[in-house]
C-alpha positions in Angstrom: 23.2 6.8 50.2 25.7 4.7 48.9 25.6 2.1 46.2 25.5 -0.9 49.1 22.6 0.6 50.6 20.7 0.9 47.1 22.1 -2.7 46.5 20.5 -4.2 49.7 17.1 -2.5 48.6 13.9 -4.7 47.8 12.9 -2.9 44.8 16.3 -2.8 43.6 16.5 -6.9 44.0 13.8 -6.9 41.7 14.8 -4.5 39.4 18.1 -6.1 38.7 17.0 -9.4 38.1 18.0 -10.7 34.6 14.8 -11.6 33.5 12.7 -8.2 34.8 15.7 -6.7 33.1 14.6 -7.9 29.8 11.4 -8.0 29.9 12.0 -3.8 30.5 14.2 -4.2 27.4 11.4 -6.0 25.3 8.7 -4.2 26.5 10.7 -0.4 25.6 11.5 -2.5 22.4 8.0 -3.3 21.2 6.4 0.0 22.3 8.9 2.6 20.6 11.8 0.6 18.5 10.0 -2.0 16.7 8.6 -1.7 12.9 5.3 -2.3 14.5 5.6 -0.2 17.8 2.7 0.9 19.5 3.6 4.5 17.8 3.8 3.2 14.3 -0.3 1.3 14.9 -1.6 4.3 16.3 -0.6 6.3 13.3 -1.6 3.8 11.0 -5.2 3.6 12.8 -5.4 7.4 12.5 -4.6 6.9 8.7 -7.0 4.3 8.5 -10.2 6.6 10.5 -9.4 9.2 8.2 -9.9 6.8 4.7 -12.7 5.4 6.3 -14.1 9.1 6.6 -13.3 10.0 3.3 -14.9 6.8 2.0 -18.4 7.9 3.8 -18.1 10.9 2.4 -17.2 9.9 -1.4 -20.0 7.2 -1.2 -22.6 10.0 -0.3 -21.3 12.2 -2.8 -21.6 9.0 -5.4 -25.3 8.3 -4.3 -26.3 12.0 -4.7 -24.8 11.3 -8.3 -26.8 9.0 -9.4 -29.9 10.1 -8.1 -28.8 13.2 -10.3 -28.2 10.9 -13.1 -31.5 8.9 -12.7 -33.3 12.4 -12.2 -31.9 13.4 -15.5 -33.3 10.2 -17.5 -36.4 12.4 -17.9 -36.0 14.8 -20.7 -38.3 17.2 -19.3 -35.8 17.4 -16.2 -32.8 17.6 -18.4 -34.2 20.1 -20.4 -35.2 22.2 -17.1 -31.3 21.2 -16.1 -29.9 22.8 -19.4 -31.9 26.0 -19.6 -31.3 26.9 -15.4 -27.7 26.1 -15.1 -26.2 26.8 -18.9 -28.9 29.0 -20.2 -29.6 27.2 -23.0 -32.4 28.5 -25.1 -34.3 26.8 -28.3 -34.7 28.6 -31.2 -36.2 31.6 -32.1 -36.6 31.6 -28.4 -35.3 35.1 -26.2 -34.1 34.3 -22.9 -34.1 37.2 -19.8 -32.0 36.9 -17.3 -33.4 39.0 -13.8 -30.8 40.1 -11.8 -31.7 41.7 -8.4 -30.1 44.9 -6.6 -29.3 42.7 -3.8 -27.7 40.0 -6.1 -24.8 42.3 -7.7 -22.0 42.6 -6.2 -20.9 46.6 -5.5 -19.1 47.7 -8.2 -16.5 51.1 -7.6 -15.0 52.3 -10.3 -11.1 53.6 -8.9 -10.3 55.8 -11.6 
């Protein structure tokens, strides 16, 4: 085809109309170029899902907190807490620690 033939075509008409032409411009513009392109939001609202995840997360992790802290108001639950986790003992007092078979790890010796 030559260019007269393309030239004489509806679509082409349309196509190279001034205003279609830059609207195509604009709309190219706005979607890829500009500092708040279609690209650049949908990043943003990725970032943003992500935070908002994060928050849920952090606020869970702050309620269990302060259930733990209110739990540990009692001093017969913060006594209970010192003795299971540190192994704290009163005194004159012996402490056993049970270990299980299952509960060790394997232990080789290479030499």
């Amino acid at each position: 085809m030559k260019f007269k033939q393309i030239k004489e075509k509806k679509w082409f008409k349309i196509v190279s109309n001034t205003y279609v032409l830059i609207l195509i411009l604009f709309v190219v513009w706005m979607l890829f170029f500009d500092t708040n392109s279609y690209v650049i939001q949908k990043e943003l609202d990725d970032d943003i899902e992500a935070l908002e995840e994060s928050k849920e997360f952090y606020e869970s992790e702050i309620n269990k907190d302060k259930q733990f802290l209110e739990k540990m108001q009692d001093s017969d639950e913060l006594e209970r807490f010192a003795r299971e986790k540190y192994y704290l003992k009163k005194e004159n007092e012996d402490i056993f620690i049970i270990e299980h078979e299952d509960s060790l790890e394997n232990q080789t010796d290479d030499e």
